[in-house]
N, C-alpha and C positions, 0 to 999 in steps of 0.2 A: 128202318134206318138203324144201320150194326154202332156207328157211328160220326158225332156229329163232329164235319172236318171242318176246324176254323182257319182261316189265313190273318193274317199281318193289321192287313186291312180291315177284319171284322172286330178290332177292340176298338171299344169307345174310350176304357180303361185300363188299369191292369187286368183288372179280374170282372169285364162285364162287357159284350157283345154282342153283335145287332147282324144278324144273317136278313135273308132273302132270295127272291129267287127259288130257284131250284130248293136249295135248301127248307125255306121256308118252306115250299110245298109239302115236304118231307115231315116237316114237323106235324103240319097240318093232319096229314094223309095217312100217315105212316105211324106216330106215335100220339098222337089225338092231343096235340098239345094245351096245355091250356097253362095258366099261372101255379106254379109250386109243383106244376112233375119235374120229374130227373129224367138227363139221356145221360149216355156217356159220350164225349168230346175231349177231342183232341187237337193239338197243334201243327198245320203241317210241318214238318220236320223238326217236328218239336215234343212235349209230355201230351199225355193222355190222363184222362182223370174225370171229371162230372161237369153238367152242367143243369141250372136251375131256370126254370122257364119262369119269367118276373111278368112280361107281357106279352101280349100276340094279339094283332088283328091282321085286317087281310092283306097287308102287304110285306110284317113284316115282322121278327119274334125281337124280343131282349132277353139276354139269357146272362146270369150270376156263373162263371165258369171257377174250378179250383183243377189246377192240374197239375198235378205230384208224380205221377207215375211215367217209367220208362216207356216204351213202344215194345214191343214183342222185337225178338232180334231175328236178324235175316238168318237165311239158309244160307250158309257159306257156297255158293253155287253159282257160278258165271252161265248163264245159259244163252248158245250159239245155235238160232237157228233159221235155216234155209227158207227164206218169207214165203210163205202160205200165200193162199190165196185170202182176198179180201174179209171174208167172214172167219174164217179160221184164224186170222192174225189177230182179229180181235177176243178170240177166245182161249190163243195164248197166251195176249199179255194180260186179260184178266187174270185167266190161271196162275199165272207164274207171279205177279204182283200179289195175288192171292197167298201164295205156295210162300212168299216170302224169299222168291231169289233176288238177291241184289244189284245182277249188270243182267241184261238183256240184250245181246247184239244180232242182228236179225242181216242176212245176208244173202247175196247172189248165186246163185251157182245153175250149173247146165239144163239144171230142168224146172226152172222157176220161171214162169210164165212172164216177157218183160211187161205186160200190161201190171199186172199186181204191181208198179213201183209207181203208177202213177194217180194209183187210190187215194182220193184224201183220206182216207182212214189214217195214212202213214205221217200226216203232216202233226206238227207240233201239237196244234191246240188242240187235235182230236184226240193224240195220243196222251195226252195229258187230261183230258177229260174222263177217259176209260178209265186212266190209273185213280184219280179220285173217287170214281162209284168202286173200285177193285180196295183202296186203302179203305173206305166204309165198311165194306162188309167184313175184311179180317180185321178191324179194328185196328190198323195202324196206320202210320204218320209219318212214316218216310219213303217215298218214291224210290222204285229202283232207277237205275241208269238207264236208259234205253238207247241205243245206236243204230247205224244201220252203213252198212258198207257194201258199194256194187260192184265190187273186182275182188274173186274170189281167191286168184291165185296169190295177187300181192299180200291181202289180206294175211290168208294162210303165212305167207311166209315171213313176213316182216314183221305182220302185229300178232299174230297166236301164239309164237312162242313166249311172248311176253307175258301175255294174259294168263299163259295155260301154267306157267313158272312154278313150281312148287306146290301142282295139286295133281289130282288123280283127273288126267283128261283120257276123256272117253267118248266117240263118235259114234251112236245106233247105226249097224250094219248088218241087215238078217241074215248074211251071209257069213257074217264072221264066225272063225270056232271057240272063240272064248265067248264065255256068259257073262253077262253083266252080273256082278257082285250083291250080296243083300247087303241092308246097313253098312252102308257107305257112310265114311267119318272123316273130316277135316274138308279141306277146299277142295271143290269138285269141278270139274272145267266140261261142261256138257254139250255135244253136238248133235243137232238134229237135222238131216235130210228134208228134201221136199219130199212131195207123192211122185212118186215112184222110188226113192232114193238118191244117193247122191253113185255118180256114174264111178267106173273102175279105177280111172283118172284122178277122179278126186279123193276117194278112199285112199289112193294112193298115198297124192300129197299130201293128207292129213295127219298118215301116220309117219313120213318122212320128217314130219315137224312134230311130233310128239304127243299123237291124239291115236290111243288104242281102239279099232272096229274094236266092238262087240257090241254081240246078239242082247237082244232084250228078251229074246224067249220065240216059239216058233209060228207067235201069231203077228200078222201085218196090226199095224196100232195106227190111226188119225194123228194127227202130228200134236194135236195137243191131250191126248192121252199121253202120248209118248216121252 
């Protein structure tokens, strides 16, 4: 456990806290808890800071928490991508919850398989379960955004210029002639295809609205590499 994520609902006190569950397992399992060790814990969307193990038996810990400190700050970085398939969606919103991108909008387009929309992987509780084992291990407290939009062309046209307003937007396209940039700086508005790509049409309208192809380099990438 990178860290221990408190909610709302876990203070007894100001400063003193009773998990279980999953959690509890955690403590058990993971950092061998017992009375007077330290984790580090944090509030969801709230400080990050320590916490003091007072008790623990098998169903359930009390923990003395003091939390002073900020959360690590996001990657200013909108990331927009074409919904994977069921195992692979779960390995980008880790990643990217990990990565510290802020909004997440995961979308439709011509070569996105329509079964992949009817995974519960994609429904709320799940996706909100992921992102809490994701804020543990980078040790942060604030959830990105996550969305999800099934009409690509409105999308495109009505809500990405909005989104994409005043950063550097940029759609992976192995075909494109410019290269992707190193050390990229300030807000960054990122678009990823499904497997195989996004078709001619849509590269099209992406950069009709303000979203530059380029090449990430001249190897094909997993989409969550990419």
């Amino acid at each position: 456990m990178n860290l221990l994520l408190l909610e709302e609902a876990d203070f007894l006190s100001e400063s003193r806290v009773r998990v279980s569950g999953r959690r509890h397992r955690q403590l058990v399992e993971v950092i061998r808890a017992e009375p007077g060790k330290r984790c580090k814990a944090g509030l969801l969307n709230g400080k990050t800071g320590t916490a003091e193990v007072l008790s623990i038996d098998a169903e359930a810990a009390e923990l003395a928490v003091t939390l002073d400190s900020a959360p690590p700050p996001k990657l200013p970085v909108t990331l927009i991508a074409a919904l994977p398939r069921p195992k692979t969606f779960l390995k980008v919103l880790h990643t990217a919850t990990v990565m510290g991108a802020g909004r997440l909008i995961f979308l439709e387009s011509w070569k996105v398989d329509k079964s992949y929309w009817s995974t519960p992987l994609i429904e709320p509780e799940s996706v909100r379960d992921q992102i809490l084992l994701a804020l543990e291990q980078a040790g942060d407290t604030v959830p990105p955004q996550v969305e999800f939009r099934r009409r690509f062309k409105p999308f495109v046209e009505d809500e990405l210029p909005g989104i994409a307003a005043g950063s550097f937007a940029v759609a992976g396209h192995p075909a494109a002639e410019q290269q992707l940039p190193h050390r990229l700086s300030g807000e960054t508005t990122l678009v990823i295809g499904p497997e195989g790509g996004f078709t001619n049409y849509e590269i099209g309208l992406l950069a009709a609205h303000g979203v530059t192809p380029m090449s990430f380099g001249p190897r094909i990438m997993r989409t969550e590499f990419a």
